[in-house]
N, CA, C and O atoms as a GROMACS GRO file, in nm:
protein
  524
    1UNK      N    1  -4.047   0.966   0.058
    1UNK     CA    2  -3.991   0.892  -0.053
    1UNK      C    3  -3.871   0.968  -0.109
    1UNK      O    4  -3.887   1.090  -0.117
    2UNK      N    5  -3.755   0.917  -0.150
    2UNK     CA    6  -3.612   0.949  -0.240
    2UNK      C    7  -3.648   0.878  -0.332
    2UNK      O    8  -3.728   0.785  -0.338
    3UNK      N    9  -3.552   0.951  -0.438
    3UNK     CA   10  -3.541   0.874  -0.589
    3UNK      C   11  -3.398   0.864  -0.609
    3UNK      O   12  -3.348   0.974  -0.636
    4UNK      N   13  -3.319   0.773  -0.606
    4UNK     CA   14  -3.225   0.758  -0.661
    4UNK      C   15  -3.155   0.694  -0.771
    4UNK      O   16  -3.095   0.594  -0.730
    5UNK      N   17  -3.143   0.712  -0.874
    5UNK     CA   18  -3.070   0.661  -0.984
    5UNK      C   19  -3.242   0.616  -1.053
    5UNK      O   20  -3.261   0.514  -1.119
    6UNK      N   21  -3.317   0.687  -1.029
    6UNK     CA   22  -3.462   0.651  -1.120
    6UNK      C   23  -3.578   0.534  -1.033
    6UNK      O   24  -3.690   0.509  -1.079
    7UNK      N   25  -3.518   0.465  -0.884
    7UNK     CA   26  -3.577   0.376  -0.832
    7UNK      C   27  -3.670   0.465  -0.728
    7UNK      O   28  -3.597   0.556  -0.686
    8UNK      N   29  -3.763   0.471  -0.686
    8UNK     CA   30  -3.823   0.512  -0.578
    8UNK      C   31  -3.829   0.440  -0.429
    8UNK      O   32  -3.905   0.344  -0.424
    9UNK      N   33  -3.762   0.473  -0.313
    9UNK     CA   34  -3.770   0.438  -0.197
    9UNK      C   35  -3.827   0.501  -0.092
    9UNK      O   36  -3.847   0.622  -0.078
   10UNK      N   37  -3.859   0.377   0.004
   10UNK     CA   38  -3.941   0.448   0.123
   10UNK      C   39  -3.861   0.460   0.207
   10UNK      O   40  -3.803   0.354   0.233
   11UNK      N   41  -3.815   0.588   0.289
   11UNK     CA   42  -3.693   0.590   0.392
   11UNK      C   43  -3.767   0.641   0.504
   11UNK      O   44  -3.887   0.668   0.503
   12UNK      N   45  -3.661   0.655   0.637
   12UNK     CA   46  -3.685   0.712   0.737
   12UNK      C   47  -3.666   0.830   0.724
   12UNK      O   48  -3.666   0.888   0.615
   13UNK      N   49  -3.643   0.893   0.856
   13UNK     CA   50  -3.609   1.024   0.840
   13UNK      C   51  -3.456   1.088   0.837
   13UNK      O   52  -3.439   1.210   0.838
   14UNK      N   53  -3.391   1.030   0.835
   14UNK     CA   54  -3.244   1.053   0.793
   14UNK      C   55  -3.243   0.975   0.620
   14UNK      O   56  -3.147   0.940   0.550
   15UNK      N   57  -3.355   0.970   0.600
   15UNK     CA   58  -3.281   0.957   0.441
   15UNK      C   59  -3.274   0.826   0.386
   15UNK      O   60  -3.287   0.788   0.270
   16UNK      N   61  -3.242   0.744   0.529
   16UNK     CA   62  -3.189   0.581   0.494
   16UNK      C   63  -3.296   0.498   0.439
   16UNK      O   64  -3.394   0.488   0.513
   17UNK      N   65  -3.302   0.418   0.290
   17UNK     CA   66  -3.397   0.366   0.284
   17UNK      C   67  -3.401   0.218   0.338
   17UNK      O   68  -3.304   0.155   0.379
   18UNK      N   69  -3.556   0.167   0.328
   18UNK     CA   70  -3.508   0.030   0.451
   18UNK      C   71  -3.601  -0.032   0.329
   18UNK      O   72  -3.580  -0.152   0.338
   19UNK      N   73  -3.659  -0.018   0.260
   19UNK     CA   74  -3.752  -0.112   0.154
   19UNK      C   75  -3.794  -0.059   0.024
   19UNK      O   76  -3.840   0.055   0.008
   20UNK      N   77  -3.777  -0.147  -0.067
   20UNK     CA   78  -3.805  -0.059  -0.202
   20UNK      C   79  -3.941  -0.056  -0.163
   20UNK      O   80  -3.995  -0.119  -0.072
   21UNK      N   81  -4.011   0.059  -0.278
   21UNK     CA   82  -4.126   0.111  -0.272
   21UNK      C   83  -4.212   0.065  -0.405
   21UNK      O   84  -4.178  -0.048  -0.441
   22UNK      N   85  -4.282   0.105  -0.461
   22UNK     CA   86  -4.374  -0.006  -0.594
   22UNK      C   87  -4.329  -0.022  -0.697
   22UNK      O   88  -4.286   0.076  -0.757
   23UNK      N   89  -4.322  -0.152  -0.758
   23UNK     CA   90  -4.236  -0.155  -0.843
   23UNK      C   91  -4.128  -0.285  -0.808
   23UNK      O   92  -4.076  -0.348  -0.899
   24UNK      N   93  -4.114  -0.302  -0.729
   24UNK     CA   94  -3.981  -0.359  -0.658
   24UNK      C   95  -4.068  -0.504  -0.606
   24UNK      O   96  -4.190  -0.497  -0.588
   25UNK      N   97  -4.007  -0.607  -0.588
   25UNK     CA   98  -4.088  -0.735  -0.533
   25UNK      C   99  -3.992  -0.777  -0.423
   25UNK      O  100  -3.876  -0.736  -0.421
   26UNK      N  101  -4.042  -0.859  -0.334
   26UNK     CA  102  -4.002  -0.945  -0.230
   26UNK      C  103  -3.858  -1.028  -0.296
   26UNK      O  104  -3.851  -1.094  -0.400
   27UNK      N  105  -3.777  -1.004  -0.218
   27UNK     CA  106  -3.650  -1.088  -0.227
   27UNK      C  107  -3.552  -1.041  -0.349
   27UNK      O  108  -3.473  -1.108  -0.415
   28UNK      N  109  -3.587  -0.895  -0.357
   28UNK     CA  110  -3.505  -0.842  -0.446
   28UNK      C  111  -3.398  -0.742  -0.335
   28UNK      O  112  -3.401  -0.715  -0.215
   29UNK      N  113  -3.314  -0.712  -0.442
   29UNK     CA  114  -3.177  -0.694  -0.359
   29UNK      C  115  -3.133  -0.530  -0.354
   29UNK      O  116  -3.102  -0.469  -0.456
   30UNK      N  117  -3.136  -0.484  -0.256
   30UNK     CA  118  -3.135  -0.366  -0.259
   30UNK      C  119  -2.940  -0.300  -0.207
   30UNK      O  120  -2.879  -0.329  -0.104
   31UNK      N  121  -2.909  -0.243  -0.280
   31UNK     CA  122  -2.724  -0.207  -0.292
   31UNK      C  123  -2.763  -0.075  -0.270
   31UNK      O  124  -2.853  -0.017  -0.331
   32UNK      N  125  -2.687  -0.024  -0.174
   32UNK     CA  126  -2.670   0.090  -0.137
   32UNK      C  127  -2.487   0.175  -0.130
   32UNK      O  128  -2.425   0.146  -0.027
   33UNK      N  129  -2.443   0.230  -0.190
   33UNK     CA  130  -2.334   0.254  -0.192
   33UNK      C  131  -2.298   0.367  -0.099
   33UNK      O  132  -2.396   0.441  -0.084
   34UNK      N  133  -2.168   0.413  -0.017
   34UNK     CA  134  -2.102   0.502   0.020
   34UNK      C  135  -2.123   0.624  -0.055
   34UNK      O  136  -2.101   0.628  -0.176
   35UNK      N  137  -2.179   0.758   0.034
   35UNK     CA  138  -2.216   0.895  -0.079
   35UNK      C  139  -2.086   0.935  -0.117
   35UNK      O  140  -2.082   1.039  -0.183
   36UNK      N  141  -1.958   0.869  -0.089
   36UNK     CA  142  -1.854   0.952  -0.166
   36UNK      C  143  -1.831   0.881  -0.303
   36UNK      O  144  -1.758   0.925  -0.393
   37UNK      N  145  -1.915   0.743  -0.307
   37UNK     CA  146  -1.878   0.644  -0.429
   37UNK      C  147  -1.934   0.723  -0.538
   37UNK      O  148  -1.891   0.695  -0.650
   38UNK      N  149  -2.037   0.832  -0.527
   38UNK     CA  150  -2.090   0.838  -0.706
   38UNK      C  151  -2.178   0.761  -0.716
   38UNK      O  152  -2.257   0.788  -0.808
   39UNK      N  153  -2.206   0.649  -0.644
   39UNK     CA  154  -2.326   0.550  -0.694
   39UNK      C  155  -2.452   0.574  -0.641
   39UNK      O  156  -2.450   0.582  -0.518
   40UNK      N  157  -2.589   0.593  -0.707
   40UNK     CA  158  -2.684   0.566  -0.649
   40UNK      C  159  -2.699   0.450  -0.570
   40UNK      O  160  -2.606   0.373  -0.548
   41UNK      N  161  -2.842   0.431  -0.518
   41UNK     CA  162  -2.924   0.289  -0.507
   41UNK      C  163  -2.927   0.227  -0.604
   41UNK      O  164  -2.933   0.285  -0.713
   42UNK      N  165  -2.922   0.066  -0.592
   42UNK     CA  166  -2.959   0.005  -0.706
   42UNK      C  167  -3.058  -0.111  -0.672
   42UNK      O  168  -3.050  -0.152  -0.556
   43UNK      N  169  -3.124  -0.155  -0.731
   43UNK     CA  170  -3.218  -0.270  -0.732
   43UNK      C  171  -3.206  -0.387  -0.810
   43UNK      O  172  -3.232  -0.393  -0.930
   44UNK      N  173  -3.162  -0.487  -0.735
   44UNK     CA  174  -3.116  -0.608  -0.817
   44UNK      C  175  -3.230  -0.743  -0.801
   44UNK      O  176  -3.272  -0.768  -0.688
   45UNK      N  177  -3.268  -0.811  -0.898
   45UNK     CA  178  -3.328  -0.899  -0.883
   45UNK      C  179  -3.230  -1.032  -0.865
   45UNK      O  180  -3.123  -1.043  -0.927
   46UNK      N  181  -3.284  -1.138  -0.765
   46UNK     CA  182  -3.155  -1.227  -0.690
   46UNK      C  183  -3.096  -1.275  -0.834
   46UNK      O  184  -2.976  -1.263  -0.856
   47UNK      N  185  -3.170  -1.322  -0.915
   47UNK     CA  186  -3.063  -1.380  -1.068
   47UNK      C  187  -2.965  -1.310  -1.094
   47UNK      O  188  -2.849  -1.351  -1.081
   48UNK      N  189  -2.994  -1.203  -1.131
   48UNK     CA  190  -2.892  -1.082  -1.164
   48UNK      C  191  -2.819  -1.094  -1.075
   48UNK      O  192  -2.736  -1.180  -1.104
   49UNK      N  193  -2.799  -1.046  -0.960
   49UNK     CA  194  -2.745  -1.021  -0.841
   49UNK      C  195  -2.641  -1.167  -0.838
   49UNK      O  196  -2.521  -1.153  -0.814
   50UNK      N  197  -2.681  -1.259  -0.857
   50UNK     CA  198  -2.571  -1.377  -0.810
   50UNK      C  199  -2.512  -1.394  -0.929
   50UNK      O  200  -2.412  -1.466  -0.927
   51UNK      N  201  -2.547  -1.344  -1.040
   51UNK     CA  202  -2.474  -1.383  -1.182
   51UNK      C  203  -2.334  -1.372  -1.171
   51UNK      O  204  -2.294  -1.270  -1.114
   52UNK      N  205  -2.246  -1.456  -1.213
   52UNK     CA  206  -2.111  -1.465  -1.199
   52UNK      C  207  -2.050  -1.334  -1.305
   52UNK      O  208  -2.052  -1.340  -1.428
   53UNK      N  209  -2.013  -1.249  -1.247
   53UNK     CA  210  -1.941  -1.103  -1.311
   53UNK      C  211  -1.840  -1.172  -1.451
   53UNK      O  212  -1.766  -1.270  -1.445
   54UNK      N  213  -1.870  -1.081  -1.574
   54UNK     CA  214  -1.811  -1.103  -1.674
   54UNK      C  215  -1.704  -1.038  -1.685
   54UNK      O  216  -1.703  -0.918  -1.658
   55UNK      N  217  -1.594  -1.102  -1.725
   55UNK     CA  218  -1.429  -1.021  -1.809
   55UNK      C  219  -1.389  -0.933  -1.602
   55UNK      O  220  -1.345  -0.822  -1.573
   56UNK      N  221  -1.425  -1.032  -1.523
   56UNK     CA  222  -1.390  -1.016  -1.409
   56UNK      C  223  -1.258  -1.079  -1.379
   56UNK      O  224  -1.232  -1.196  -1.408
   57UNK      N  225  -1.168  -0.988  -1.313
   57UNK     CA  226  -1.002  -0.994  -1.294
   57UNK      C  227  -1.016  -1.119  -1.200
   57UNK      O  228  -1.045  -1.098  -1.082
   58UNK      N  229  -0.997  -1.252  -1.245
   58UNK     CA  230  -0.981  -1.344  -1.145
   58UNK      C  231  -0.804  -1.413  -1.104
   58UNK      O  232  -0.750  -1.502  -1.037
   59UNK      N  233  -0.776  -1.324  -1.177
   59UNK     CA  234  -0.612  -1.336  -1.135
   59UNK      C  235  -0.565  -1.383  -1.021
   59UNK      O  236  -0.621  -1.335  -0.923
   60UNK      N  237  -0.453  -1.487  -0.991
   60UNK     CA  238  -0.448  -1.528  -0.856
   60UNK      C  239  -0.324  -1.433  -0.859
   60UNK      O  240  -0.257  -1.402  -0.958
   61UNK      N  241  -0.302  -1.380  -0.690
   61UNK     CA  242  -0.157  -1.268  -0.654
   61UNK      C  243  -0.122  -1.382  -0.665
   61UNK      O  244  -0.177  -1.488  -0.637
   62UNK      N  245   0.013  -1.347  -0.724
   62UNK     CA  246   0.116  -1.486  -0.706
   62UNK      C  247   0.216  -1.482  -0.600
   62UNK      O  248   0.288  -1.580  -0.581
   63UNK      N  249   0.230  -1.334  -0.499
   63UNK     CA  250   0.280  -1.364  -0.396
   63UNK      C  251   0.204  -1.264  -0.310
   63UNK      O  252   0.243  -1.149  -0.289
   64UNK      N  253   0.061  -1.332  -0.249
   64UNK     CA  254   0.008  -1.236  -0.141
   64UNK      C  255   0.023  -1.189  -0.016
   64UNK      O  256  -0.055  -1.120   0.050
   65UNK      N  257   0.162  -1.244   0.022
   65UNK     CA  258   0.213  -1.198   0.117
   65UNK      C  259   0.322  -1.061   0.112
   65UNK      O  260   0.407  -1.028   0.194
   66UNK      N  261   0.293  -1.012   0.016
   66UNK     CA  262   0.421  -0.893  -0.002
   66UNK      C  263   0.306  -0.805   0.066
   66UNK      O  264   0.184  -0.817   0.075
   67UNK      N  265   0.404  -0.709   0.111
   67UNK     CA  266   0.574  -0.668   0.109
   67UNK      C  267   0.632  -0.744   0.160
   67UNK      O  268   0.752  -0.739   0.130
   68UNK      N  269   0.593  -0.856   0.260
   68UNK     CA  270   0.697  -0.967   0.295
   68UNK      C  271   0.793  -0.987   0.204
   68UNK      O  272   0.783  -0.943   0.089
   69UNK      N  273   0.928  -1.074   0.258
   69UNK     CA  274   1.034  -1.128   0.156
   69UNK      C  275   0.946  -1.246   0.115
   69UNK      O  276   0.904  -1.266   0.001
   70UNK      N  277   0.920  -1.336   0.242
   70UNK     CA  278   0.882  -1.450   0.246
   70UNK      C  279   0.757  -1.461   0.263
   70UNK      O  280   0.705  -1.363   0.316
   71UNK      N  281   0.663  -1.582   0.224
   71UNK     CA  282   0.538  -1.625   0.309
   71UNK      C  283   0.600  -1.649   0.466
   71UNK      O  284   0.587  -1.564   0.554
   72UNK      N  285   0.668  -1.774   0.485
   72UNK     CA  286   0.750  -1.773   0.614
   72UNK      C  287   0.752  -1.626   0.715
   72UNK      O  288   0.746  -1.636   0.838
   73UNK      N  289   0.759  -1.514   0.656
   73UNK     CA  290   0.783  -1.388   0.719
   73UNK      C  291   0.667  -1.356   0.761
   73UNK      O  292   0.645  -1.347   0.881
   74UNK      N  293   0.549  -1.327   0.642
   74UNK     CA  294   0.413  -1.336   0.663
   74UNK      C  295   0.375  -1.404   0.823
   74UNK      O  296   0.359  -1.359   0.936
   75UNK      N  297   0.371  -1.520   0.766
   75UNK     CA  298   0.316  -1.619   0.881
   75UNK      C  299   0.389  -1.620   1.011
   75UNK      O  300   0.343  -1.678   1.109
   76UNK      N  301   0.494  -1.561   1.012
   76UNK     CA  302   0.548  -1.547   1.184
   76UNK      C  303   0.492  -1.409   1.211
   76UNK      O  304   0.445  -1.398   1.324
   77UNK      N  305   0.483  -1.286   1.126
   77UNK     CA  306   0.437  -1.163   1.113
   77UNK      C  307   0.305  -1.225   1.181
   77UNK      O  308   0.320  -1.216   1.303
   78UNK      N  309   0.177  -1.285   1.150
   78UNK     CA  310   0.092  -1.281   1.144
   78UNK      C  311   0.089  -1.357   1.286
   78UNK      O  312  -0.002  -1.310   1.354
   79UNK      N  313   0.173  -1.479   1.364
   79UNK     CA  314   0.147  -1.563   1.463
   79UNK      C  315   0.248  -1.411   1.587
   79UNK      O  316   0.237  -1.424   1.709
   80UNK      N  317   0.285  -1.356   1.561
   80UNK     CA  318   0.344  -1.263   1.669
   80UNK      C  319   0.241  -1.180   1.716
   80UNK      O  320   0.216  -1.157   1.835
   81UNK      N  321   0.156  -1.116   1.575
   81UNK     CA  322   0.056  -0.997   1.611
   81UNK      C  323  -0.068  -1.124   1.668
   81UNK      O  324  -0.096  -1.124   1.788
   82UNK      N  325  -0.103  -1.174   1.620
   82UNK     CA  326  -0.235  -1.290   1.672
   82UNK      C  327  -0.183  -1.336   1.856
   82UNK      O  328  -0.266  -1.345   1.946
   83UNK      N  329  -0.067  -1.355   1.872
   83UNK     CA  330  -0.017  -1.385   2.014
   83UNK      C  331   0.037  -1.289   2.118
   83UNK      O  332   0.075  -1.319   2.231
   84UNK      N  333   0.032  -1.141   2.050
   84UNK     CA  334   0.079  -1.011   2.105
   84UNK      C  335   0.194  -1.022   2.183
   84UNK      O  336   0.198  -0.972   2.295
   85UNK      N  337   0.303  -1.092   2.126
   85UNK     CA  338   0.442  -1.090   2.128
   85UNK      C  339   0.496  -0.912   2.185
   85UNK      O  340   0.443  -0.803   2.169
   86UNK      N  341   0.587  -0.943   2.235
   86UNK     CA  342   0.647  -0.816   2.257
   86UNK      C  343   0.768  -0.765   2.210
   86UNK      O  344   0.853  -0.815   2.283
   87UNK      N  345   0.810  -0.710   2.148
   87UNK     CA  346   0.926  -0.672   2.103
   87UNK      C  347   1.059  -0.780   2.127
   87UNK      O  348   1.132  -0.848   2.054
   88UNK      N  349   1.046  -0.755   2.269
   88UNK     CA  350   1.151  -0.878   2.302
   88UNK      C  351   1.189  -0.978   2.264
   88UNK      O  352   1.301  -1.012   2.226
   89UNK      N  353   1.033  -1.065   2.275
   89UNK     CA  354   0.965  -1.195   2.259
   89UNK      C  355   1.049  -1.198   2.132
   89UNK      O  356   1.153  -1.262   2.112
   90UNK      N  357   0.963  -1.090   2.026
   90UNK     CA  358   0.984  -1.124   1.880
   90UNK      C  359   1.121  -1.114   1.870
   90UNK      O  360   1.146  -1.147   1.754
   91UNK      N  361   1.218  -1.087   1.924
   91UNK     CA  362   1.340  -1.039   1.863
   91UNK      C  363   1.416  -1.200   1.903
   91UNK      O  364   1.487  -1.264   1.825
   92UNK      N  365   1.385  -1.235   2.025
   92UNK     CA  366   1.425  -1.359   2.054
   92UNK      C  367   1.398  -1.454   1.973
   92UNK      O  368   1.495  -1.520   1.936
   93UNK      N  369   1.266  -1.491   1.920
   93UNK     CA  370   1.184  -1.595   1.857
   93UNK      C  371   1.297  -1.572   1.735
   93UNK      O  372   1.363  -1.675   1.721
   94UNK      N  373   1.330  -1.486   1.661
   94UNK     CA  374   1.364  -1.443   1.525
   94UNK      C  375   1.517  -1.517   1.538
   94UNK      O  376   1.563  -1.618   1.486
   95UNK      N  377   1.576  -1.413   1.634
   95UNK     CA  378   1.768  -1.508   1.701
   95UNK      C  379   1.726  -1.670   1.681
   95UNK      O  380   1.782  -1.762   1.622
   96UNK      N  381   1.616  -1.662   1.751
   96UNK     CA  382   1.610  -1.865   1.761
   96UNK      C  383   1.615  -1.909   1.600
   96UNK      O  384   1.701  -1.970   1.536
   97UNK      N  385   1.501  -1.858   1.566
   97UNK     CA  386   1.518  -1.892   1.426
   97UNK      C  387   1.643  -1.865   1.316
   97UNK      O  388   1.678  -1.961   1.247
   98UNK      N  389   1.692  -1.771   1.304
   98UNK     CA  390   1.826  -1.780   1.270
   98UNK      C  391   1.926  -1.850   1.316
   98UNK      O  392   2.021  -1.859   1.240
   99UNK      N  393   1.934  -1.906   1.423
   99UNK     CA  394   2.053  -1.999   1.486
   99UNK      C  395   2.013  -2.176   1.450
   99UNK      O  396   2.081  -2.278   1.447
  100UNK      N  397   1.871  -2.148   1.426
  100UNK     CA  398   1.830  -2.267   1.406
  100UNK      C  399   1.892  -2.323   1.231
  100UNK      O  400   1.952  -2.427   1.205
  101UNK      N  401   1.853  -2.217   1.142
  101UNK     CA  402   1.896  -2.209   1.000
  101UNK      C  403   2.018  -2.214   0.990
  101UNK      O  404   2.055  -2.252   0.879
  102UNK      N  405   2.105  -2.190   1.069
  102UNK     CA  406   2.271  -2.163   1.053
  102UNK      C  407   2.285  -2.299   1.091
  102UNK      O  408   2.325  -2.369   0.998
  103UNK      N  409   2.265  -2.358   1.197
  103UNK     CA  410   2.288  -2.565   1.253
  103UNK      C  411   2.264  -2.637   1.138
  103UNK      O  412   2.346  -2.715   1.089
  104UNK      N  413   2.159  -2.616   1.094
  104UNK     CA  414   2.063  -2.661   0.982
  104UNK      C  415   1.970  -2.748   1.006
  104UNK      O  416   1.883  -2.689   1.071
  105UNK      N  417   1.943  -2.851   0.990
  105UNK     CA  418   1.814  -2.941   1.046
  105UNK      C  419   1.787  -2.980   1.172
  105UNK      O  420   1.667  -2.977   1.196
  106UNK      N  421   1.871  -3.023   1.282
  106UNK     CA  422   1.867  -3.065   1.402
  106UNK      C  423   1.835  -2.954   1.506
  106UNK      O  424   1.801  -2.988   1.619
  107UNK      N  425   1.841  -2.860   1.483
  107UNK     CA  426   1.874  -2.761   1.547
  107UNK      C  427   1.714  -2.714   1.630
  107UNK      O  428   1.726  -2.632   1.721
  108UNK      N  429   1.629  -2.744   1.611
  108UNK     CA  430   1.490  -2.727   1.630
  108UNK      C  431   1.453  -2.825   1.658
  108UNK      O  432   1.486  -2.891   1.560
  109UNK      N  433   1.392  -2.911   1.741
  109UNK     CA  434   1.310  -3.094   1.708
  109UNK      C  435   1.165  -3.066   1.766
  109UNK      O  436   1.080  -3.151   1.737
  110UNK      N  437   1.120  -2.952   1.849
  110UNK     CA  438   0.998  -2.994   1.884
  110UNK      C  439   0.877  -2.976   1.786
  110UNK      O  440   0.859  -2.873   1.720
  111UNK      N  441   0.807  -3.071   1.784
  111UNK     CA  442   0.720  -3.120   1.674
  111UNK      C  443   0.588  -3.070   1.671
  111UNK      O  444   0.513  -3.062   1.574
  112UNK      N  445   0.562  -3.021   1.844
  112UNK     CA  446   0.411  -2.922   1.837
  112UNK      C  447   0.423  -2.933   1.970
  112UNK      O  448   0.516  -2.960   2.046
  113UNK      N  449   0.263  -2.896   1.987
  113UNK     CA  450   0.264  -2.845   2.151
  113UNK      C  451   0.280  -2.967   2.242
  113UNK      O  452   0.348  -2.972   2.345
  114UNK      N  453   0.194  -3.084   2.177
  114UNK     CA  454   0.218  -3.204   2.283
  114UNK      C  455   0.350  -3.242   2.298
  114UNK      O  456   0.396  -3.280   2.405
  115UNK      N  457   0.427  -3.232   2.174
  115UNK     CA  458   0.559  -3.295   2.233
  115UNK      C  459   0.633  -3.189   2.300
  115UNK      O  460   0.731  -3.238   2.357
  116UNK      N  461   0.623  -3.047   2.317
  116UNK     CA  462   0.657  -2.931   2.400
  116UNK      C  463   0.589  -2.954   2.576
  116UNK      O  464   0.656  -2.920   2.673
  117UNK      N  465   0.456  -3.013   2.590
  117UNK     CA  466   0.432  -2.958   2.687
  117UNK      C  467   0.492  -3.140   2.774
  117UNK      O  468   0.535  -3.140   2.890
  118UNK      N  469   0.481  -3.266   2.697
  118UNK     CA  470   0.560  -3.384   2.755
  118UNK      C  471   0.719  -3.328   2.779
  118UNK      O  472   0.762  -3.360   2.890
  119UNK      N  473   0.803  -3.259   2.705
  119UNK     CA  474   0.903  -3.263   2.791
  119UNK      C  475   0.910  -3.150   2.872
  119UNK      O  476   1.011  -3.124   2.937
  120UNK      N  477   0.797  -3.073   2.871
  120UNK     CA  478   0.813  -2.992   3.038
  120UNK      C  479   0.782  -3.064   3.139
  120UNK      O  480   0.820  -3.036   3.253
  121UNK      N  481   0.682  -3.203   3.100
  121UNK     CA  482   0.664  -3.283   3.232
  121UNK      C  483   0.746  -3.365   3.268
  121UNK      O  484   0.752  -3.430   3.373
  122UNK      N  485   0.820  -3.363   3.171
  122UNK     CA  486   0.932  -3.475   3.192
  122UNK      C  487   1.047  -3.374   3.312
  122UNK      O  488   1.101  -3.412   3.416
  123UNK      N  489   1.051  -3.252   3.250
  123UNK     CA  490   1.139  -3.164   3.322
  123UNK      C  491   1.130  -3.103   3.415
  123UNK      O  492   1.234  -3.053   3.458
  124UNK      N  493   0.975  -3.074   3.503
  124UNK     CA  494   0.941  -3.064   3.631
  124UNK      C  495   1.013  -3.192   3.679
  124UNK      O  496   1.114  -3.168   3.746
  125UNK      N  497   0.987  -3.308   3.663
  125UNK     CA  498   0.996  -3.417   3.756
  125UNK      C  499   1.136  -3.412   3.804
  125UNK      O  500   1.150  -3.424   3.926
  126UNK      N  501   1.251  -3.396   3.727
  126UNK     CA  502   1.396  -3.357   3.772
  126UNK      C  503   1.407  -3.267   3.830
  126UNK      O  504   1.518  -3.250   3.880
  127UNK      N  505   1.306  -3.168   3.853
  127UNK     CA  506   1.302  -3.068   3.965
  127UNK      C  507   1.300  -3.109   4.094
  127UNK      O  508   1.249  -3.218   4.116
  128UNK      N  509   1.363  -3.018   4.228
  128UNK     CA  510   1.370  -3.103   4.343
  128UNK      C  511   1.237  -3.058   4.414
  128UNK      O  512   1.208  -2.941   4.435
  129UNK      N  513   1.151  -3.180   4.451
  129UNK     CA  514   1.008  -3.119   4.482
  129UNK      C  515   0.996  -3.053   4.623
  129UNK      O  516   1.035  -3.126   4.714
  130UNK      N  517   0.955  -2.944   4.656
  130UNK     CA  518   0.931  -2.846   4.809
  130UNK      C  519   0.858  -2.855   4.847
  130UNK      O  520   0.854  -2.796   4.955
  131UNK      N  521   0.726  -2.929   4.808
  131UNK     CA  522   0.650  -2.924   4.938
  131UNK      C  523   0.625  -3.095   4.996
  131UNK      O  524   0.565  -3.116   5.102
   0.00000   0.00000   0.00000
């Protein structure tokens, strides 16, 4: 048995406890913190435990994409690393996009993948076929 913060637990042999010990009831909530936090064990009963936290910072970031300039930056940031783009890739994708902004609206038209992958079929077929 450990005592931490005044609760008594039953642990293994490294210490770790796996169930409160008497005192404690079924479906109560047992918090265990990081030993560099300062915090003991704690024992929460589920009411407590789900109670909505008081004078809690519910602040929305109003721009959670920083350090980005942009969300826009974000979200290509985020579709390059998710698609493991390569330097190249990205440097190209970025030129496109700037040349696209300088034309101004026309300059881009494909609308998603289906209308990307219809005019590759359209553009095989003008290919001269070899076999």
């Amino acid at each position: 048995m450990i005592d931490h913060d005044d609760h008594a637990l039953d642990s293994d042999s490294m210490g770790n406890s796996f169930y409160p010990a008497q005192g404690h009831h079924d479906g109560d909530i047992q918090v265990e913190y990081h030993p560099n936090s300062g915090h003991g064990t704690k024992i929460f009963q589920p009411d407590e435990y789900y109670k909505p936290v008081q004078n809690a910072d519910t602040a929305v970031e109003p721009e959670p994409w920083a350090p980005f300039r942009t969300r826009e930056d974000f979200e290509f940031a985020e579709i390059a690393l998710e698609t493991g783009m390569t330097r190249k890739q990205m440097d190209a994708m970025i030129k496109l996009f700037h040349k696209c902004i300088e034309i101004g609206e026309g300059g881009f038209t494909i609308s998603g993948h289906k209308d990307m992958e219809d005019t590759l079929k359209v553009a095989a077929n003008r290919l001269t076929k070899v076999w």
